[in-house]
mmCIF file of the C-alpha atoms, coordinates in Angstrom:
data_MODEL
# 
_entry.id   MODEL 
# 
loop_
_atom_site.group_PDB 
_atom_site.id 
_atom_site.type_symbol 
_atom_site.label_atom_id 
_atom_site.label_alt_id 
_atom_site.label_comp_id 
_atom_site.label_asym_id 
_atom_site.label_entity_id 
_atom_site.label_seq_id 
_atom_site.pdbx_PDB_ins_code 
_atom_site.Cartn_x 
_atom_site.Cartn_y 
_atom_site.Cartn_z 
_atom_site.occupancy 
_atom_site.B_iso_or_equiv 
_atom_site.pdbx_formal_charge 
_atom_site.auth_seq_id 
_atom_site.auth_comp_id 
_atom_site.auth_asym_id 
_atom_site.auth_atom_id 
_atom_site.pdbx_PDB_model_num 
ATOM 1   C CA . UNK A 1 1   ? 10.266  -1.332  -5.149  1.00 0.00 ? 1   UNK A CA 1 
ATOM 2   C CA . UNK A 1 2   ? 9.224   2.504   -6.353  1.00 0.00 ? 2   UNK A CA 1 
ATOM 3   C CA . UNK A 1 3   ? 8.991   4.534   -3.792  1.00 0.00 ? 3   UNK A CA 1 
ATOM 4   C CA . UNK A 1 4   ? 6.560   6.660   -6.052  1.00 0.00 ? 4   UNK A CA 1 
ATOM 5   C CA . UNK A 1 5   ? 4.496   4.382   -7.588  1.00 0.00 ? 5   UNK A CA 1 
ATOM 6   C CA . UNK A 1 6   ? 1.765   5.180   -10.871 1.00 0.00 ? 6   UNK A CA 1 
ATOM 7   C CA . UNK A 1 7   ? -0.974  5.094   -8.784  1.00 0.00 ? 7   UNK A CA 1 
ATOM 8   C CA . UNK A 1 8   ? 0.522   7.677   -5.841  1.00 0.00 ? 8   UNK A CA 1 
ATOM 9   C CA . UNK A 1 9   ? 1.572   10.042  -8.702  1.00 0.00 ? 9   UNK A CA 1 
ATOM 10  C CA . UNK A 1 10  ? -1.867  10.225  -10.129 1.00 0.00 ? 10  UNK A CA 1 
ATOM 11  C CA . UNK A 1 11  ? -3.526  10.863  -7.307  1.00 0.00 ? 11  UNK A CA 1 
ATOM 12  C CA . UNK A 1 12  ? -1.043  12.808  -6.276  1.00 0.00 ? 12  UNK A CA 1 
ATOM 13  C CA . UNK A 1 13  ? -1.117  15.035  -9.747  1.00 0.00 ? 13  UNK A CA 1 
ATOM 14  C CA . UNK A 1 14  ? -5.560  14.908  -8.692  1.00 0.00 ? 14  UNK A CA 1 
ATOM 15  C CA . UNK A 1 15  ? -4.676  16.350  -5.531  1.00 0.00 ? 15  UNK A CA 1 
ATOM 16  C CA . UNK A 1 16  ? -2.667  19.447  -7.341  1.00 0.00 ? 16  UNK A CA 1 
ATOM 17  C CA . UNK A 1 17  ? -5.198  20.064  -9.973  1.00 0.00 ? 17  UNK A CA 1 
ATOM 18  C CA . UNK A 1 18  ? -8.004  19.800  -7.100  1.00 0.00 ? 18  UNK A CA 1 
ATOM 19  C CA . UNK A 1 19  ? -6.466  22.371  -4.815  1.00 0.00 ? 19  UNK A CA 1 
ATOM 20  C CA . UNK A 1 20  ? -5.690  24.472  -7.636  1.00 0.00 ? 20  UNK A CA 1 
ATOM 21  C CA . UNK A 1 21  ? -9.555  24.872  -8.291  1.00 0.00 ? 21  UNK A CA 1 
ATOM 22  C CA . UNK A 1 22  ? -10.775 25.064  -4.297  1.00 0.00 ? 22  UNK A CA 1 
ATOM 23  C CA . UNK A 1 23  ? -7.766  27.666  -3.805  1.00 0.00 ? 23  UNK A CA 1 
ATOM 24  C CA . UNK A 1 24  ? -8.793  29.840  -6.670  1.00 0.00 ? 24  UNK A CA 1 
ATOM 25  C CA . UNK A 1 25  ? -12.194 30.039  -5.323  1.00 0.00 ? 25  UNK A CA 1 
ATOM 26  C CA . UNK A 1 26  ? -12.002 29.909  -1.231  1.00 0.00 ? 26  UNK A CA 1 
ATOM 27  C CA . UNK A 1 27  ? -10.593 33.751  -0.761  1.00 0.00 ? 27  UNK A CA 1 
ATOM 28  C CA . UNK A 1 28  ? -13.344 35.578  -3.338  1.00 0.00 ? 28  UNK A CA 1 
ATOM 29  C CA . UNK A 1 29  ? -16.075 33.124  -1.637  1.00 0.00 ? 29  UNK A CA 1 
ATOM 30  C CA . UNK A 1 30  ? -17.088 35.478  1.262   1.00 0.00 ? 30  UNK A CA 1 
ATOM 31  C CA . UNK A 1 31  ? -16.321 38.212  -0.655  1.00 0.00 ? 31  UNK A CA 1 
ATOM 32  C CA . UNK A 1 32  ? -18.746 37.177  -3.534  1.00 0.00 ? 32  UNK A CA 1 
ATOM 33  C CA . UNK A 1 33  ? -21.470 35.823  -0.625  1.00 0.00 ? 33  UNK A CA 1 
ATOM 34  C CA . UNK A 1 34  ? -21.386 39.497  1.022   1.00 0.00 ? 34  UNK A CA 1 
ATOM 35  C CA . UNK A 1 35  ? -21.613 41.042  -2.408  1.00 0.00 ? 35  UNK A CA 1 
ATOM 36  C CA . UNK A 1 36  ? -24.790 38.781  -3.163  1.00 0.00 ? 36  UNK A CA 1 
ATOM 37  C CA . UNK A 1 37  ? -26.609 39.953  -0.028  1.00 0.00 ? 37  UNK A CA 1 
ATOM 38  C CA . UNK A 1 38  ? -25.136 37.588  2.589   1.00 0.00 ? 38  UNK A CA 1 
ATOM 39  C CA . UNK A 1 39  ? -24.243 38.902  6.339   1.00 0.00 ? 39  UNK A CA 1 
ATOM 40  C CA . UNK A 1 40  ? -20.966 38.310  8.212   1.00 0.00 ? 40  UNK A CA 1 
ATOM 41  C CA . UNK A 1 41  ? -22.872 35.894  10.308  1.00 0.00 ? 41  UNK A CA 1 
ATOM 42  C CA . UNK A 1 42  ? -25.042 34.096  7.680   1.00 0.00 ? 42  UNK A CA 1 
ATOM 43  C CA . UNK A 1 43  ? -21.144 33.883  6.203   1.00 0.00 ? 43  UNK A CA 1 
ATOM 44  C CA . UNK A 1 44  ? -20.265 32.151  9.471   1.00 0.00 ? 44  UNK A CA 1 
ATOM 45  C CA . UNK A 1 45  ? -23.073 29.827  10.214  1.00 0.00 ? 45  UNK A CA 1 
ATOM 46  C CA . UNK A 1 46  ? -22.809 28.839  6.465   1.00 0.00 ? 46  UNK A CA 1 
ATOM 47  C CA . UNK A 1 47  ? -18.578 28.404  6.441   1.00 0.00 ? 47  UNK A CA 1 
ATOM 48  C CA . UNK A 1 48  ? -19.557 26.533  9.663   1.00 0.00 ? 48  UNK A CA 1 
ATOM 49  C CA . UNK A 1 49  ? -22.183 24.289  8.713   1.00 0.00 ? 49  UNK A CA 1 
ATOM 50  C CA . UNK A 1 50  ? -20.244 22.882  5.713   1.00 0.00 ? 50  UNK A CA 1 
ATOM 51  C CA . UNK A 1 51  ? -16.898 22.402  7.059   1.00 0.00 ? 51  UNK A CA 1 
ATOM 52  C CA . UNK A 1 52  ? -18.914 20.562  9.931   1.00 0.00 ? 52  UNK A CA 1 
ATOM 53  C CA . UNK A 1 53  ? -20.657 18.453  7.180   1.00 0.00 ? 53  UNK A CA 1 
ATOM 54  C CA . UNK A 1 54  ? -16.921 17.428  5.832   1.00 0.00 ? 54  UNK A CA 1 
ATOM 55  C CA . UNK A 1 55  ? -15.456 16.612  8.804   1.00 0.00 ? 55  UNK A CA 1 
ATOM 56  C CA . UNK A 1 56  ? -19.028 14.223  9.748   1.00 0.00 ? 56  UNK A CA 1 
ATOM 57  C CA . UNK A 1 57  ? -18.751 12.456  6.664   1.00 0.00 ? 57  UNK A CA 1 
ATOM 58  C CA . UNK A 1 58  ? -14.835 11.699  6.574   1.00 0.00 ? 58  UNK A CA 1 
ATOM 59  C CA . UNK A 1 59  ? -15.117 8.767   9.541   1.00 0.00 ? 59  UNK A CA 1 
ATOM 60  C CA . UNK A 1 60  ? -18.294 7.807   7.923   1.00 0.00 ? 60  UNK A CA 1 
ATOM 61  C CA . UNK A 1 61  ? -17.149 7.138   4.407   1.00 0.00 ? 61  UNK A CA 1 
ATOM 62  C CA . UNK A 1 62  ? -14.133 6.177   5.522   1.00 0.00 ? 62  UNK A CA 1 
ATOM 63  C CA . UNK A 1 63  ? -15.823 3.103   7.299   1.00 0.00 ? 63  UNK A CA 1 
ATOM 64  C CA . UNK A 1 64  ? -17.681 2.264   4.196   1.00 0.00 ? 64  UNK A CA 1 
ATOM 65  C CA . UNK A 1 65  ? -15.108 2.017   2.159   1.00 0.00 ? 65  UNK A CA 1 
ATOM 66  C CA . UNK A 1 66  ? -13.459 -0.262  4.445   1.00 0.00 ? 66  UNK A CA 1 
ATOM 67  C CA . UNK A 1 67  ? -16.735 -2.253  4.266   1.00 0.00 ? 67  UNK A CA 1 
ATOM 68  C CA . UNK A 1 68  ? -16.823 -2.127  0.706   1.00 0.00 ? 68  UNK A CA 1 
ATOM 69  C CA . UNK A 1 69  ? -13.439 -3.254  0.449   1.00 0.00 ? 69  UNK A CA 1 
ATOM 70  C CA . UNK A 1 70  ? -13.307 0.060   -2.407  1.00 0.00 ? 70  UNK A CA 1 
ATOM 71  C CA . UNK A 1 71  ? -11.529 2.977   -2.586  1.00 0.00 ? 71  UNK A CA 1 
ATOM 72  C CA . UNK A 1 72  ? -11.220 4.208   -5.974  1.00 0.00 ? 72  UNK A CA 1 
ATOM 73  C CA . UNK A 1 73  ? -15.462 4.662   -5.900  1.00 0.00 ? 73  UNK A CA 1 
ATOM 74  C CA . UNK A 1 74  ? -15.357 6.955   -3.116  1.00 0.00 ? 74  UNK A CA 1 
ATOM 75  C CA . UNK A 1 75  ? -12.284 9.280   -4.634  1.00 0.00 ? 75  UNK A CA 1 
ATOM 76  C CA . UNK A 1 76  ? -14.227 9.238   -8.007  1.00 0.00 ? 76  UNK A CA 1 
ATOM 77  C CA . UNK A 1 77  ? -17.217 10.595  -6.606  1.00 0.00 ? 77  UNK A CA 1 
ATOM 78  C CA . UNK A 1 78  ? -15.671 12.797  -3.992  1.00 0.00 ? 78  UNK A CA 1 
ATOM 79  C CA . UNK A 1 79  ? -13.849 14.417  -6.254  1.00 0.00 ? 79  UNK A CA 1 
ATOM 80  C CA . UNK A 1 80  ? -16.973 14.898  -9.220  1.00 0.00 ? 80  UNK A CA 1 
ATOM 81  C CA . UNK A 1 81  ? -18.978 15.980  -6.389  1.00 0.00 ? 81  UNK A CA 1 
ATOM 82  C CA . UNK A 1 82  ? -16.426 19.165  -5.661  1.00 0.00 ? 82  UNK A CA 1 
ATOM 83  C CA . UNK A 1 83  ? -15.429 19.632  -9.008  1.00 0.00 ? 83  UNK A CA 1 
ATOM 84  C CA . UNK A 1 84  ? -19.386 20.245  -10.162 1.00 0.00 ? 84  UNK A CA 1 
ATOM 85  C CA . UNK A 1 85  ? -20.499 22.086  -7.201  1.00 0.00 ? 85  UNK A CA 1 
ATOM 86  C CA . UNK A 1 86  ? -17.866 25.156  -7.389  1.00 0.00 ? 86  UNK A CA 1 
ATOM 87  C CA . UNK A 1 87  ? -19.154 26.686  -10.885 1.00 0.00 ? 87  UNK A CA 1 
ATOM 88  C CA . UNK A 1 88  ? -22.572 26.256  -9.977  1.00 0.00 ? 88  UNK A CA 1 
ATOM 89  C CA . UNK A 1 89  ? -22.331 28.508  -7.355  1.00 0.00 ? 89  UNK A CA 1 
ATOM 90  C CA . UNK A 1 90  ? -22.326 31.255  -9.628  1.00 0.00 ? 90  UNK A CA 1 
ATOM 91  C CA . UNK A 1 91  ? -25.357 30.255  -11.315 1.00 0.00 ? 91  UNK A CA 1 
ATOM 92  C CA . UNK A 1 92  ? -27.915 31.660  -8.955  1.00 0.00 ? 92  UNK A CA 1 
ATOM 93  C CA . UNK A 1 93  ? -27.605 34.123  -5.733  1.00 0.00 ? 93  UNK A CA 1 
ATOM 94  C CA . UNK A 1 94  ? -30.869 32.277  -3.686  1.00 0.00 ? 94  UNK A CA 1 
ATOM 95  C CA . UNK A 1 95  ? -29.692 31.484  0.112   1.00 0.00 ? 95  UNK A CA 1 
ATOM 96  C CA . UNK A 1 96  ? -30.866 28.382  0.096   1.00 0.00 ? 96  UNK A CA 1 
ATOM 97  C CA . UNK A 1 97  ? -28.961 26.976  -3.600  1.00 0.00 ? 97  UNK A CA 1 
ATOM 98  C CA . UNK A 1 98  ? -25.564 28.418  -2.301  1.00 0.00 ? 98  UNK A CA 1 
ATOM 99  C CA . UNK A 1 99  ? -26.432 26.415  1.115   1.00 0.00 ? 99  UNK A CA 1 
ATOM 100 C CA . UNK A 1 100 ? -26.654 23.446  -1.161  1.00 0.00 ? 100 UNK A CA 1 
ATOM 101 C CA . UNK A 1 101 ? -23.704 23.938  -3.422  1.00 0.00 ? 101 UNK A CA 1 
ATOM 102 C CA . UNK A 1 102 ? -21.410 24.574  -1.054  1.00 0.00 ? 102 UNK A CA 1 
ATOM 103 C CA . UNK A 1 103 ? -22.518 21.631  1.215   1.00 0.00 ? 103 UNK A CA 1 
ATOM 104 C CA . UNK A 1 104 ? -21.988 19.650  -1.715  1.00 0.00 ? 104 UNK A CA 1 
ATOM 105 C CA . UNK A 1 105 ? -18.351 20.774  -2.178  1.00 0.00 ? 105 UNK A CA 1 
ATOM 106 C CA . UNK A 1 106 ? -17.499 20.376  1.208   1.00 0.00 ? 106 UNK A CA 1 
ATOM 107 C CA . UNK A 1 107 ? -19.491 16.889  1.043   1.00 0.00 ? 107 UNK A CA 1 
ATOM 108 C CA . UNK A 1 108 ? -17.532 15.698  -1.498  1.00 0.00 ? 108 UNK A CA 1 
ATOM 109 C CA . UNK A 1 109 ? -14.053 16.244  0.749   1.00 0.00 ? 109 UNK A CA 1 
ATOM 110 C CA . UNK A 1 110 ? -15.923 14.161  3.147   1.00 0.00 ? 110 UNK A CA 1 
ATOM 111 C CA . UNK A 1 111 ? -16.401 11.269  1.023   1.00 0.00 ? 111 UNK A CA 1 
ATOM 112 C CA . UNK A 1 112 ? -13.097 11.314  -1.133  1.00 0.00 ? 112 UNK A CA 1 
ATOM 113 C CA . UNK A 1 113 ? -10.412 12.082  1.763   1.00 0.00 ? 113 UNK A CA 1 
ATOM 114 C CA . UNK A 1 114 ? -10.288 8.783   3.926   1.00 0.00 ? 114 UNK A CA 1 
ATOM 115 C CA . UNK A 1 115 ? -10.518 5.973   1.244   1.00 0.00 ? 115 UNK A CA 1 
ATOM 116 C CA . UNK A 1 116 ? -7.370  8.634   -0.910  1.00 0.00 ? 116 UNK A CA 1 
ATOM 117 C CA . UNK A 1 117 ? -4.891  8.631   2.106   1.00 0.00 ? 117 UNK A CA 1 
ATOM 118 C CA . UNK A 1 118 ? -6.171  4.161   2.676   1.00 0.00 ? 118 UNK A CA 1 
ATOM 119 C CA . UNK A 1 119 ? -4.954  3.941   -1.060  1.00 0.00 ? 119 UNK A CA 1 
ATOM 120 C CA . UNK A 1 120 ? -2.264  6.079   -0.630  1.00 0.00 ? 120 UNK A CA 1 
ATOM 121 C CA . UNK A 1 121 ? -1.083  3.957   2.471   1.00 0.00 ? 121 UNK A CA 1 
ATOM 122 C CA . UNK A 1 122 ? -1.675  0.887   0.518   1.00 0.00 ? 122 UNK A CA 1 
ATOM 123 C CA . UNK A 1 123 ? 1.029   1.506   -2.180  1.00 0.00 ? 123 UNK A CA 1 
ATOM 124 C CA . UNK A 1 124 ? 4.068   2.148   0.188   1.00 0.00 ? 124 UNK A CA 1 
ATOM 125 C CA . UNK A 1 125 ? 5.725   -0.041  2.913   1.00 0.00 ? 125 UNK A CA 1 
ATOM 126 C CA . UNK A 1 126 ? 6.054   1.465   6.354   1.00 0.00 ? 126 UNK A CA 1 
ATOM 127 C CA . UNK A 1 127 ? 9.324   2.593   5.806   1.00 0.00 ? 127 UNK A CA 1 
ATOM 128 C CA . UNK A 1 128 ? 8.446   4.758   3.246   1.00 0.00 ? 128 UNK A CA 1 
ATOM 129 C CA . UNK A 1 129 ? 5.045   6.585   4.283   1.00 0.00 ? 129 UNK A CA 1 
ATOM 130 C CA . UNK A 1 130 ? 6.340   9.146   5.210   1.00 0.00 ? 130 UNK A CA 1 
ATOM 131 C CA . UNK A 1 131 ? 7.788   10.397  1.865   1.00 0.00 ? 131 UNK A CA 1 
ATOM 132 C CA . UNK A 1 132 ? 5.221   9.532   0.259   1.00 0.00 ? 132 UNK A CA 1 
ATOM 133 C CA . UNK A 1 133 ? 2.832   11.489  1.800   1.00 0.00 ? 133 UNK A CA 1 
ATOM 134 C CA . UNK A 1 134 ? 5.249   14.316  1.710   1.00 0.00 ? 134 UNK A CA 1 
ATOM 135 C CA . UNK A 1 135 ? 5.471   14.524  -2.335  1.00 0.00 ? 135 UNK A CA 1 
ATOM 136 C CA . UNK A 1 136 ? 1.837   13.741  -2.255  1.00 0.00 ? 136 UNK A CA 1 
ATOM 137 C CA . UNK A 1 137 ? 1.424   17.029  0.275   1.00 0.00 ? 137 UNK A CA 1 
ATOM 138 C CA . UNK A 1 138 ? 3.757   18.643  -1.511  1.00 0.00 ? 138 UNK A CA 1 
ATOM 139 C CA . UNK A 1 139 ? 1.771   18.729  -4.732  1.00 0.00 ? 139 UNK A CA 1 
ATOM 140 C CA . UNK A 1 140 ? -1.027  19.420  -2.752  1.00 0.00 ? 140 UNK A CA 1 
ATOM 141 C CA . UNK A 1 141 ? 0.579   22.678  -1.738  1.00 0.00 ? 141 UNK A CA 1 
ATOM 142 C CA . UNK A 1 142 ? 1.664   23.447  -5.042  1.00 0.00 ? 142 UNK A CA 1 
ATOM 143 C CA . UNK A 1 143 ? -1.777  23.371  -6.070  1.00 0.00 ? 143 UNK A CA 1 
ATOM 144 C CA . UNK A 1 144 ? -2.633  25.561  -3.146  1.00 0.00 ? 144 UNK A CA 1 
ATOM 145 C CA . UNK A 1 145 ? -0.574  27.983  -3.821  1.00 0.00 ? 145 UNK A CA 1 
ATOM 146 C CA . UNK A 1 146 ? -0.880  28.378  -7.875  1.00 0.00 ? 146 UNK A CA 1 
ATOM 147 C CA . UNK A 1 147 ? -4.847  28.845  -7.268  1.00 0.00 ? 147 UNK A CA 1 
ATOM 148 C CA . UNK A 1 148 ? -4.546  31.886  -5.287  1.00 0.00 ? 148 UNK A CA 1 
ATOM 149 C CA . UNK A 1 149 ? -2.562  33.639  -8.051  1.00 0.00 ? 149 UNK A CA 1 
ATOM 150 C CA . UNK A 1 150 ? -4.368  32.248  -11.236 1.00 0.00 ? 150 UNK A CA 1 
ATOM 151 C CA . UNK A 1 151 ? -7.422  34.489  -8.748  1.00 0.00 ? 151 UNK A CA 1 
ATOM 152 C CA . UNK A 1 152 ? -5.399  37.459  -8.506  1.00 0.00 ? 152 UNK A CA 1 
ATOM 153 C CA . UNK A 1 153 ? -4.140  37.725  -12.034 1.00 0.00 ? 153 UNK A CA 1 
ATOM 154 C CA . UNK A 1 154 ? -7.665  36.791  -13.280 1.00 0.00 ? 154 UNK A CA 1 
ATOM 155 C CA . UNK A 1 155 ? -9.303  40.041  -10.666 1.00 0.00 ? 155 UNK A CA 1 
ATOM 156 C CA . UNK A 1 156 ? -6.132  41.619  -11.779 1.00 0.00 ? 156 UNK A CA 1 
ATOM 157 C CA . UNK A 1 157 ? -7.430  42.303  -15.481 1.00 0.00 ? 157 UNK A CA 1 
ATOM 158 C CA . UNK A 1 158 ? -11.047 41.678  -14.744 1.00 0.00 ? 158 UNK A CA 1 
ATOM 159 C CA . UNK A 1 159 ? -11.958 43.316  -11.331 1.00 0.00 ? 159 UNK A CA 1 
ATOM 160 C CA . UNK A 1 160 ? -15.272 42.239  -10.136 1.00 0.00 ? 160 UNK A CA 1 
ATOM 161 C CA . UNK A 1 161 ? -16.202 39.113  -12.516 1.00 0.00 ? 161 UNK A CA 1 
ATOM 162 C CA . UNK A 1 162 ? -16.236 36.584  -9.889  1.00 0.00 ? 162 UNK A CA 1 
ATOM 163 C CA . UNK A 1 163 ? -18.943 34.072  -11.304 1.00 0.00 ? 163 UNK A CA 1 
ATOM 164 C CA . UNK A 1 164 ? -16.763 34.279  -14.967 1.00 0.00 ? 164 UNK A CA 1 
ATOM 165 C CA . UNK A 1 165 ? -13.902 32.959  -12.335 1.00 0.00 ? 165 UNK A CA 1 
ATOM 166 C CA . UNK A 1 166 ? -16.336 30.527  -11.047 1.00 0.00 ? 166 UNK A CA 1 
ATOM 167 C CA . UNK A 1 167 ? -16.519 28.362  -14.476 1.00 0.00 ? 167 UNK A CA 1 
ATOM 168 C CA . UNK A 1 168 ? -13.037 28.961  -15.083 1.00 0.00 ? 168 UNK A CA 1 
ATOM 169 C CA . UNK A 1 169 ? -12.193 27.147  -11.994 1.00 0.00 ? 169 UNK A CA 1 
ATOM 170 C CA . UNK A 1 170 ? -14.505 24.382  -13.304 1.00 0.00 ? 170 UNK A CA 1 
ATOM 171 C CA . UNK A 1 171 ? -11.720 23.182  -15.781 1.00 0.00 ? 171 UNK A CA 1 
ATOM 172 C CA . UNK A 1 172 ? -8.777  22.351  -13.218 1.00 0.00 ? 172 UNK A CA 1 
ATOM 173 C CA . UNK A 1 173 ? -11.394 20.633  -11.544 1.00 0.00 ? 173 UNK A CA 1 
ATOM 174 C CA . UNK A 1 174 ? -12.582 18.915  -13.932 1.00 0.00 ? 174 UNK A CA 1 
ATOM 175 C CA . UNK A 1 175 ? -8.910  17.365  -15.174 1.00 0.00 ? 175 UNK A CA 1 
ATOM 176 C CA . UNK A 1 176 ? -8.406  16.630  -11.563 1.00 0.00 ? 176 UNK A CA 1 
ATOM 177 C CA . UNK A 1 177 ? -11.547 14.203  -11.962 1.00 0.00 ? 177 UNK A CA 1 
ATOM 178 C CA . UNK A 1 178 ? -10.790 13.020  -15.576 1.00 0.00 ? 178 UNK A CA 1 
ATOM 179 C CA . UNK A 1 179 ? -6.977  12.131  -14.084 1.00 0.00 ? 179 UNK A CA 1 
ATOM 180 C CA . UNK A 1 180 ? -8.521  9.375   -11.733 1.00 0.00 ? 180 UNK A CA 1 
ATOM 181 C CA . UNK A 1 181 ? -9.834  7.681   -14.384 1.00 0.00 ? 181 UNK A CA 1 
ATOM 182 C CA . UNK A 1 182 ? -6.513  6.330   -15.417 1.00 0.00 ? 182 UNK A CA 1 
ATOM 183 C CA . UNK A 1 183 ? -6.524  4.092   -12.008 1.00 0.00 ? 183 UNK A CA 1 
ATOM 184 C CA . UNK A 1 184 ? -7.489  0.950   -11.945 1.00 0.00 ? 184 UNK A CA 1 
ATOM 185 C CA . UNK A 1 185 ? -8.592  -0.881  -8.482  1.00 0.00 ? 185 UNK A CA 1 
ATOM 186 C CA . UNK A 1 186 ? -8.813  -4.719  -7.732  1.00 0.00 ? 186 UNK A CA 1 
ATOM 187 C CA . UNK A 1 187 ? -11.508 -5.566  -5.220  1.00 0.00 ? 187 UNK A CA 1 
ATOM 188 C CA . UNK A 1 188 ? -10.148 -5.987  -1.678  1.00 0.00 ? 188 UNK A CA 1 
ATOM 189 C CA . UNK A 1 189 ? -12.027 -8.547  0.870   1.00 0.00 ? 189 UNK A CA 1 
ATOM 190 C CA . UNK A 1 190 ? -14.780 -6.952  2.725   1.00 0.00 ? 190 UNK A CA 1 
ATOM 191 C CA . UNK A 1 191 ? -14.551 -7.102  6.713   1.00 0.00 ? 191 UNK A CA 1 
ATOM 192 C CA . UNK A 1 192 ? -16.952 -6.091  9.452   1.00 0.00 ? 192 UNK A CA 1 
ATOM 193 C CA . UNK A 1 193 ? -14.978 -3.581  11.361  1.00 0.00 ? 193 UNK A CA 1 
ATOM 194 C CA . UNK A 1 194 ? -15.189 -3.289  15.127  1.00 0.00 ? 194 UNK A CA 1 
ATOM 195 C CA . UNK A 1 195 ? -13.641 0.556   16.308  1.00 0.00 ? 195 UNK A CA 1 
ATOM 196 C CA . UNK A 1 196 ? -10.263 -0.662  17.134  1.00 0.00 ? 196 UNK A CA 1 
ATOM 197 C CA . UNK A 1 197 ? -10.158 -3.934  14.534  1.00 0.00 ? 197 UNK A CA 1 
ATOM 198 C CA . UNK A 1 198 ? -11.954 -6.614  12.240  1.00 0.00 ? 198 UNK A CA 1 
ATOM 199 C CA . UNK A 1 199 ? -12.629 -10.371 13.217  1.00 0.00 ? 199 UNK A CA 1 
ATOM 200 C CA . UNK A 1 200 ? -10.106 -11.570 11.555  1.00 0.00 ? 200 UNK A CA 1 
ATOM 201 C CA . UNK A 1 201 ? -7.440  -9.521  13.675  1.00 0.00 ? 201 UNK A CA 1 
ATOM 202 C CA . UNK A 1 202 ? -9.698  -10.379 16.714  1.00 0.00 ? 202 UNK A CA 1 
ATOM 203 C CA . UNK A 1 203 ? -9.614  -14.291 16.391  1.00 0.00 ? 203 UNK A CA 1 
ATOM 204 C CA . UNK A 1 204 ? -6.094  -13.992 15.138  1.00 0.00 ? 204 UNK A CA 1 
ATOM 205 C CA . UNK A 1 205 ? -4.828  -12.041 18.647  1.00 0.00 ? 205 UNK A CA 1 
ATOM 206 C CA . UNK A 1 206 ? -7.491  -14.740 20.691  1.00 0.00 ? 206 UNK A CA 1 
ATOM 207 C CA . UNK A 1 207 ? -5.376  -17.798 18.871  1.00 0.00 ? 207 UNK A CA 1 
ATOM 208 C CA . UNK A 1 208 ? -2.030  -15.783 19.356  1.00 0.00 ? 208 UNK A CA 1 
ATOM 209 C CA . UNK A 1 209 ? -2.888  -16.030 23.626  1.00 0.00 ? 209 UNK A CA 1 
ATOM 210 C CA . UNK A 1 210 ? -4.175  -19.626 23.594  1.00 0.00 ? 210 UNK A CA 1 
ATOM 211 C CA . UNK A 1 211 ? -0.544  -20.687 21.986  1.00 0.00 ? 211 UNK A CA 1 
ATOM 212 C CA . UNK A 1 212 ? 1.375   -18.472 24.604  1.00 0.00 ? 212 UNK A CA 1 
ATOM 213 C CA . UNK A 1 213 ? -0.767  -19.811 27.335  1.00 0.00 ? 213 UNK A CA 1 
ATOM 214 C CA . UNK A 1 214 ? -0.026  -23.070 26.623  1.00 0.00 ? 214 UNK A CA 1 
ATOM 215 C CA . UNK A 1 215 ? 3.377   -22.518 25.683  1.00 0.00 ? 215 UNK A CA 1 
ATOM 216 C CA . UNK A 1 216 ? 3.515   -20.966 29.511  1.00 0.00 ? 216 UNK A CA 1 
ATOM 217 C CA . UNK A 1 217 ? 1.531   -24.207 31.250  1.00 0.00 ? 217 UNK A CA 1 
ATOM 218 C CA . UNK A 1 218 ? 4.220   -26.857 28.972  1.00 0.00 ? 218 UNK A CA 1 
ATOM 219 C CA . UNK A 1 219 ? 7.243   -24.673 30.040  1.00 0.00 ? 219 UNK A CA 1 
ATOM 220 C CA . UNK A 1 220 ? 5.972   -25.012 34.066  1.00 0.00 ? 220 UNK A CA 1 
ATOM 221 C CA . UNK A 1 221 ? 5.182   -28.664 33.363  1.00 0.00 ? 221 UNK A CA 1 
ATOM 222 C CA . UNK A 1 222 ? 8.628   -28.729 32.660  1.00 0.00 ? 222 UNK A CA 1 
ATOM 223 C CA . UNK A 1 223 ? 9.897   -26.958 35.324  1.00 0.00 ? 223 UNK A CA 1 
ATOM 224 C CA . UNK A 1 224 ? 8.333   -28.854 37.795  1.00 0.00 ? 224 UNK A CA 1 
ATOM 225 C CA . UNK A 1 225 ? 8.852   -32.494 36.232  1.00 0.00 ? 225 UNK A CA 1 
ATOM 226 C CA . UNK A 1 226 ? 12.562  -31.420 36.074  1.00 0.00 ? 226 UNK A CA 1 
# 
């Protein structure tokens, strides 16, 4: 069996192209925001509010697409969702629409994140998780680290221009999205999850100690008769 299979280096290769965008654009952010009339603390209350917004929706999603028995929807979208809302905030300065757009981006994390690292974990064996999500991390990083300087070169030879780098961050994003589109995803069964496991797990464990039981009563049976 591949370690790396198709479907971990594609999302693997979305994961690089995705950071590459949110990296170009997360230092200049409160830079831009203070520059377009926002405080430090309006800054901090809005860098608080969506982070809090991604990390809400992660458990949430992440339970739906268990229900759904999908994962590939909910990378799709969390992914188109981030990739769209970056250039737009560049398109108007009002309080309220970078509240919006930036919610959105961190929305989409929230949505995408859980049912990526279920797939992920789906296409390896136990043994070899841990590699995987290394390379997978590792082009994550890459990605990371790329954006920042594609920035500085950009502000290098264009000081100032920050919405231009805006829609130039769209494109990385936008390949990032386009690249998921080569997966394909077969329909897994839906279960009703309880917080620690589904029925099926449930009645399987409740069989599991009516078998030992009685294995335990037929051993003392014998005991005794013997």
């Amino acid at each position: 069996m591949r370690i790396i299979t198709r479907t971990i280096l594609i999302l693997s290769l979305v994961s690089l192209f995705a950071d590459i965008t949110s990296e170009m654009l997360y230092p200049i952010i409160p830079v831009y925001l203070k520059e377009i009339g926002f405080s430090v603390m309006w800054i901090g209350i809005l860098e608080g509010f969506v982070n809090f917004t991604a990390g809400v929706s992660k458990g949430y999603f992440g339970k739906l697409s268990d229900e759904k028995g999908l994962r590939l929807p909910f990378i799709k979208l969390g992914y188109g969702l981030s990739a769209l809302s970056k250039p737009l905030i560049g398109f108007f300065v009002a309080p309220l629409w970078i509240f919006f757009v930036r919610t959105l981006d961190r929305l989409g994390k929230g949505v995408r994140v859980a049912a990526k690292d279920a797939l992920i974990s789906a296409e390896t064996t136990r043994a070899n998780k841990g590699r995987v999500f290394g390379f997978n991390k590792a082009l994550d990083t890459a990605g990371a680290t790329l954006g920042p300087v594609i920035a500085l070169i950009f502000l290098l030879f264009y000081p100032g221009e920050y919405k231009t780098l805006f829609y130039i961050a769209f494109i990385p994003g936008i390949i990032s999205v386009l690249i998921i589109f080569l997966l394909k995803e077969k329909k897994q069964p839906v279960f009703l999850f309880f917080p620690y496991c589904c029925k099926e797990k449930l009645k399987f464990r409740k069989e599991k100690r009516i078998r030992e039981r009685r294995n335990e009563l037929s051993t003392g049976l014998k005991i005794k008769a013997g």
